[in-house]
C-alpha positions in Angstrom: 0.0 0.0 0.0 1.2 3.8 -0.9 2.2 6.2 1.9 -0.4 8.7 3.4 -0.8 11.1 0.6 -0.6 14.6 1.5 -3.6 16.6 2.5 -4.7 19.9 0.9 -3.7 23.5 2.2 -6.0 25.5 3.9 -5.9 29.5 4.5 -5.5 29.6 7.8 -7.7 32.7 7.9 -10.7 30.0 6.1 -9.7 27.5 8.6 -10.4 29.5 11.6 -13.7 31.7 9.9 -15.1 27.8 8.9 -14.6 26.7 12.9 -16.9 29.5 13.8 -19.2 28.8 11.5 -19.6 25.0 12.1 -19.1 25.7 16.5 -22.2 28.3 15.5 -24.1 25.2 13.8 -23.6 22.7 16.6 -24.6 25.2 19.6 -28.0 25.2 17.8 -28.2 21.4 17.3 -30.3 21.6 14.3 -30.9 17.8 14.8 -32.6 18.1 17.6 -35.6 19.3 15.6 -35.2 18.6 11.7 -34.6 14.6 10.0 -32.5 13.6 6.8 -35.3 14.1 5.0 -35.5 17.5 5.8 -33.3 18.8 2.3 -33.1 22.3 1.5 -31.6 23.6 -2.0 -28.5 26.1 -2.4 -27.5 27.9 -4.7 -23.5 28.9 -5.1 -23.4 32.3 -4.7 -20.2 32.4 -7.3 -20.9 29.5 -9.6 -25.0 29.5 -9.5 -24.5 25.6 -9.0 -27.0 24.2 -6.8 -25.9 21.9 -3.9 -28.3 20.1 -1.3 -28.0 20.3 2.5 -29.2 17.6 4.7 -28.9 17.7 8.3 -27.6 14.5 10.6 -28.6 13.5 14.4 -32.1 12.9 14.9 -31.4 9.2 15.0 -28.8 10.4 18.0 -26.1 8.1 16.0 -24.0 10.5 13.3 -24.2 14.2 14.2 -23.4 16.7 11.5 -24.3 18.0 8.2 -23.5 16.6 4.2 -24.1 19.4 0.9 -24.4 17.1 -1.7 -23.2 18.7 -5.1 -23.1 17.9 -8.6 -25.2 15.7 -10.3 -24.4 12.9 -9.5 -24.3 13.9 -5.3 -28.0 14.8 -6.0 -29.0 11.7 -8.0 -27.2 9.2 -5.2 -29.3 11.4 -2.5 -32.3 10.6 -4.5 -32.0 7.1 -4.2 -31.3 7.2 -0.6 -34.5 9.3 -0.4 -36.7 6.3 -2.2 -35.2 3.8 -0.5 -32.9 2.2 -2.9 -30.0 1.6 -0.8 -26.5 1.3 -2.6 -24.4 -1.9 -3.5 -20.6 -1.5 -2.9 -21.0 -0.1 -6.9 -23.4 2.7 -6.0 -22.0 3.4 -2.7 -18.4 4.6 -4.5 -20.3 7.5 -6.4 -21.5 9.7 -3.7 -20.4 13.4 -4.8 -20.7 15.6 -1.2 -18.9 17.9 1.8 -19.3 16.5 4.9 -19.4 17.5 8.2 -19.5 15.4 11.2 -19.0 16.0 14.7 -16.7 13.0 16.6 -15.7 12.8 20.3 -11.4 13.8 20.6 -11.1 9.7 20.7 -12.9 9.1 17.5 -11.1 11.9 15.5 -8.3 10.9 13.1 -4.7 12.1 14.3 -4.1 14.5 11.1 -8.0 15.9 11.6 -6.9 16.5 15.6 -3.2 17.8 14.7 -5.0 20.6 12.3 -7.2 21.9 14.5 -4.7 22.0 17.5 -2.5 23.6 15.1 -4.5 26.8 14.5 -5.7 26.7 18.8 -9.2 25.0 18.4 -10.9 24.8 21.8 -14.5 23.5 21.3 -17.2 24.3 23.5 -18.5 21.6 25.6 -18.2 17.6 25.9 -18.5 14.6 23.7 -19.2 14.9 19.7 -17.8 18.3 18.9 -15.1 17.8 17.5 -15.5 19.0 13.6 -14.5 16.1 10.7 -14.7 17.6 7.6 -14.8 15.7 4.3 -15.0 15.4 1.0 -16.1 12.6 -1.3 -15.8 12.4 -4.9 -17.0 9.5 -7.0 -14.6 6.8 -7.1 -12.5 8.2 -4.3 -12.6 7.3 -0.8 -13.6 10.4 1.7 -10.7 12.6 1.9 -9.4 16.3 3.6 -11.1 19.3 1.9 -9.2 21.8 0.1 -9.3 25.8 -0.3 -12.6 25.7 -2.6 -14.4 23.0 -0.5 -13.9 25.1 2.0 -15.5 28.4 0.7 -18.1 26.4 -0.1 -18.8 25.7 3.2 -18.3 28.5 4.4 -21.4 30.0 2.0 -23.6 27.3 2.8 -23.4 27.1 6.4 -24.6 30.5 7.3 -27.5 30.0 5.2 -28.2 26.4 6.5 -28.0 27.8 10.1 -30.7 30.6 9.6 -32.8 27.8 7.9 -32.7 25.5 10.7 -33.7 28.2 12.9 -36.7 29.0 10.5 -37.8 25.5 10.6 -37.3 25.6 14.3 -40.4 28.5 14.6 -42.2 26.5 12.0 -42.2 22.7 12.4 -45.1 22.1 9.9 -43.2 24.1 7.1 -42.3 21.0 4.8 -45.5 18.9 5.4 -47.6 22.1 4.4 -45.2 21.3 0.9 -45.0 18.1 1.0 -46.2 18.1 -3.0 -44.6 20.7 -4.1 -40.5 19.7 -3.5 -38.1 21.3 -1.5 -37.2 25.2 -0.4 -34.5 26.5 -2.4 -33.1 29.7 -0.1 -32.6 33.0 -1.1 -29.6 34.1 -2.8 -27.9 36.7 -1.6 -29.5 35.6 1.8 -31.0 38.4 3.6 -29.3 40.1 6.6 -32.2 39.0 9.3 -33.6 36.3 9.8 -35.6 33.9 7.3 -39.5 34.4 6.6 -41.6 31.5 5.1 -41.8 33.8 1.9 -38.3 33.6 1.6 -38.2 30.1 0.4 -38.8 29.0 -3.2 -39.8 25.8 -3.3 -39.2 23.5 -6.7 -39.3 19.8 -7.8 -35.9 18.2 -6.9 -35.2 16.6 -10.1 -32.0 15.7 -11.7 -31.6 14.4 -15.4 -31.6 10.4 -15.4 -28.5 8.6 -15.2 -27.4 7.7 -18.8 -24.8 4.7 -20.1 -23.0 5.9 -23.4 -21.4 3.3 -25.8 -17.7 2.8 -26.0 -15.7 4.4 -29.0 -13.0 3.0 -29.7 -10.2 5.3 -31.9 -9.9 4.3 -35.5 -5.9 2.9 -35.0 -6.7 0.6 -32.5 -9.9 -0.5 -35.1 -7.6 -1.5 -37.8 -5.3 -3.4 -35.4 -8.5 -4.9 -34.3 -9.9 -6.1 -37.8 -6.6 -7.4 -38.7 -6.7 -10.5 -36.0 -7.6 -13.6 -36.3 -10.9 -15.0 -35.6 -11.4 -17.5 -32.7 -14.1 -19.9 -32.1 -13.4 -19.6 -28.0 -16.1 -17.5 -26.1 -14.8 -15.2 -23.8 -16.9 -13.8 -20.5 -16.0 -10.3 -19.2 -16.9 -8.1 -16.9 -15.8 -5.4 -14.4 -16.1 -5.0 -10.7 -14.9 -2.9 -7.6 -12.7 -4.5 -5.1 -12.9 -4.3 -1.4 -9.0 -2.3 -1.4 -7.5 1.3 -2.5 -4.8 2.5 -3.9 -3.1 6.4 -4.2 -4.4 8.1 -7.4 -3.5 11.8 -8.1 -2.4 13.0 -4.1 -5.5 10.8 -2.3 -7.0 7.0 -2.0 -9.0 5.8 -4.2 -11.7 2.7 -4.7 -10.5 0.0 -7.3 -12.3 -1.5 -10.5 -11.1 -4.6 -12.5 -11.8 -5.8 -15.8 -11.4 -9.3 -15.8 -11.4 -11.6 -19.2 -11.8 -15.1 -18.4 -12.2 -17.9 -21.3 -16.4 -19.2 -20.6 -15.6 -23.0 -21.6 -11.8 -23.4 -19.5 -12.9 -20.6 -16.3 -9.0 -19.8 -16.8 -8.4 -16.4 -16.6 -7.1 -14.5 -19.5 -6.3 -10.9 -19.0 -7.2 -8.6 -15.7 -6.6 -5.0 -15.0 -6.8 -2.7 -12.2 -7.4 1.5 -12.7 -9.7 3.6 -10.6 -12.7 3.6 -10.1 -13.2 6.9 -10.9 -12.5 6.9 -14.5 -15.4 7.2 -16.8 -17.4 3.5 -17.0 -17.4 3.4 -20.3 -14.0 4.7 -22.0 -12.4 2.3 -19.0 -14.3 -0.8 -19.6 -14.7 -0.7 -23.4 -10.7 0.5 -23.6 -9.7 -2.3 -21.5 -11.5 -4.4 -23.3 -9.9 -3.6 -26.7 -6.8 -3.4 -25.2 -7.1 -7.3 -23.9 -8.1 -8.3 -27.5 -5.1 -6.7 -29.3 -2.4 -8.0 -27.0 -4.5 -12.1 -27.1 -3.6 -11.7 -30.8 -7.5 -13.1 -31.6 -11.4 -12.1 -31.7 -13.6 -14.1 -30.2 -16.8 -15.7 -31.4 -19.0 -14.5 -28.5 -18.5 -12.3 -25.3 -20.7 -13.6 -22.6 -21.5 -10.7 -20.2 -24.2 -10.5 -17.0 -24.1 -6.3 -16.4 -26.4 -5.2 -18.6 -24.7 -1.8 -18.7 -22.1 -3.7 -20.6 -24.5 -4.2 -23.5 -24.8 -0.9 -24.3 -21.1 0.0 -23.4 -20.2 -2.8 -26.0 -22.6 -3.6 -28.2 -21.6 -1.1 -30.9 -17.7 -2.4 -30.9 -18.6 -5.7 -30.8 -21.1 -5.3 -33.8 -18.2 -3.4 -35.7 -16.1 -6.4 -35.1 -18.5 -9.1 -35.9 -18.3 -10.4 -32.1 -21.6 -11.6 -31.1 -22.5 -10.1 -27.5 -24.6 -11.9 -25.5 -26.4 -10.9 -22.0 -26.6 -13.9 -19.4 -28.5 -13.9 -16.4 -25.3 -15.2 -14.4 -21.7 -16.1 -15.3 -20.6 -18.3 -12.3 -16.9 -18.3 -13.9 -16.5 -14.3 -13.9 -17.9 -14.3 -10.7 -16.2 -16.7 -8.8 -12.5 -15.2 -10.8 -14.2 -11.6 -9.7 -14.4 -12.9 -6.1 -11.5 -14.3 -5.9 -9.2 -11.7 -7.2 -11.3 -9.2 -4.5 -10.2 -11.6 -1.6 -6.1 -11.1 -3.0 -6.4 -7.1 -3.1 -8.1 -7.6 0.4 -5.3 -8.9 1.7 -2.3 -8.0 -0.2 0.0 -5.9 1.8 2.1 -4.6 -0.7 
């Protein structure tokens, strides 16, 4: 495994301004009164991008906050909100800033050392000690840097004078319930917020879309020209329980695997982060496979149907028939296998 990467710079003038803000948002333990379910839109006061707050403690368990961002933060809240709880493939792709309050025990030592460093005392016992986080799709939680923490530093405010809005009115989302969910003002208004403030809109996000691999037209030819097989070839792509360092912090780990369907032996395997784009990584690696095996198969036996409309327009170019099976005991027992090995190799 890689040495501890390096965490991002802070101002130490952010640093210190972002420690008021969140001691500020703990003395009024928002959670006391408002759920996870309680969202509220923001809107960047720079970039006009919107990002979603969601307060955590009701459940007396995590206390803090998370502004999910991005489109693809807001689509994984979304399925949190109807229930559809994430596989170790869906969990890798939140998109958020994070906030949570830990006891001095449960706080990392290069969390604690930063705030010592700048002389942060927090009030009171227990959980208040801040955590803050950021998680990008494909890459384990990790330190925020300068911009994370500006943004933070916008929201908070805002969230705070919410919270205490929805404090003097309890009933003010289930008098909404059909209409979404309050988008606050920007600029926000120097007093505090009035139910007119609020705009309240559908939360929607554009759905999730799979695009086909394409493959450049040198690697085509070098494709064309190889020989044709009569094997069948399974193939498929996974996350593994393990992380490696990828550009200055941790991140998850995908492998392609190609395995031959009638042997179970396994043929080719790669591993890359999981935070490259699905398609360009699993239809690339897939070409890449092909060229150095020296020969095209007759049929690629798959079981993610993402896959079929990652690869069905290469494969058709190449005269490879795909084919979508329910299961591919082979893949998965290679795929299981090679998750155990990362698991546990400690190099």
């Amino acid at each position: 495994m890689s040495s501890q990467p390096t965490p991002p710079l802070l101002a130490r003038e952010t640093l210190l301004a972002l420690l008021n803000v969140v001691t500020e948002f703990a003395a009024a333990k928002p959670w006391a009164d408002m759920f996870d379910s309680h969202v509220m839109g923001l809107t960047d006061p720079t970039t006009h991008e919107i990002r979603i707050g969601t307060v955590l403690g009701n459940a007396g368990e995590v206390f803090g906050l998370t502004l999910y961002r991005h489109t693809t933060g807001i689509r994984w809240l979304l399925r949190i909100m109807n229930d559809l709880h994430p596989d170790r493939e869906n969990a890798i792709m939140m998109d958020c800033l994070k906030i949570e309050f830990l006891s001095q025990g449960e706080i990392p030592a290069g969390d604690l050392n930063l705030l010592t460093a700048v002389g942060f005392n927090p009030v009171g016992q227990g959980k208040v000690w801040p955590q803050f986080q950021s998680c990008q799709p494909g890459y384990v939680p990790w330190h925020i840097n300068q911009a994370e923490a500006e943004e933070l530093l916008a929201d908070i405010p805002r969230m705070i004078k919410f919270c205490a809005l929805f404090r003097r009115c309890p009933d003010l989302f289930e008098a909404h319930e059909r209409v979404g969910i309050p988008y606050l003002p920007n600029p926000t208004p120097d007093r505090p917020l009035k139910i007119e403030d609020l705009d309240w809109q559908p939360l929607i996000v554009p759905p999730e879309t799979i695009n086909s691999f394409e493959i450049d037209p040198a690697s085509l030819i070098k494709l064309r020209k190889l020989r044709r097989a009569k094997a069948a070839y399974e193939y498929g792509t996974g996350v593994m329980g393990c992380n490696v360092l990828d550009q200055g912090r941790f991140c998850y780990v995908r492998a392609s695997l190609l395995i031959d369907h009638r042997q179970g032996s396994i043929l080719s395997h790669h591993l890359y982060c999981a935070g490259e784009p699905f398609e360009q990584s699993a239809g690339g690696w897939l070409a890449k496979f092909l060229i150095e095996r020296g020969e095209l198969p007759k049929a690629l036996f798959i079981a993610d149907p993402s896959l079929l409309i990652v690869l069905g327009p290469f494969c058709e170019a190449l005269g490879i028939d795909l084919k979508l099976l329910k299961e591919l005991p082979l893949l998965a027992e290679a795929m299981a296998s090679l998750d155990k090995f990362m698991a546990t190799d400690k190099r």
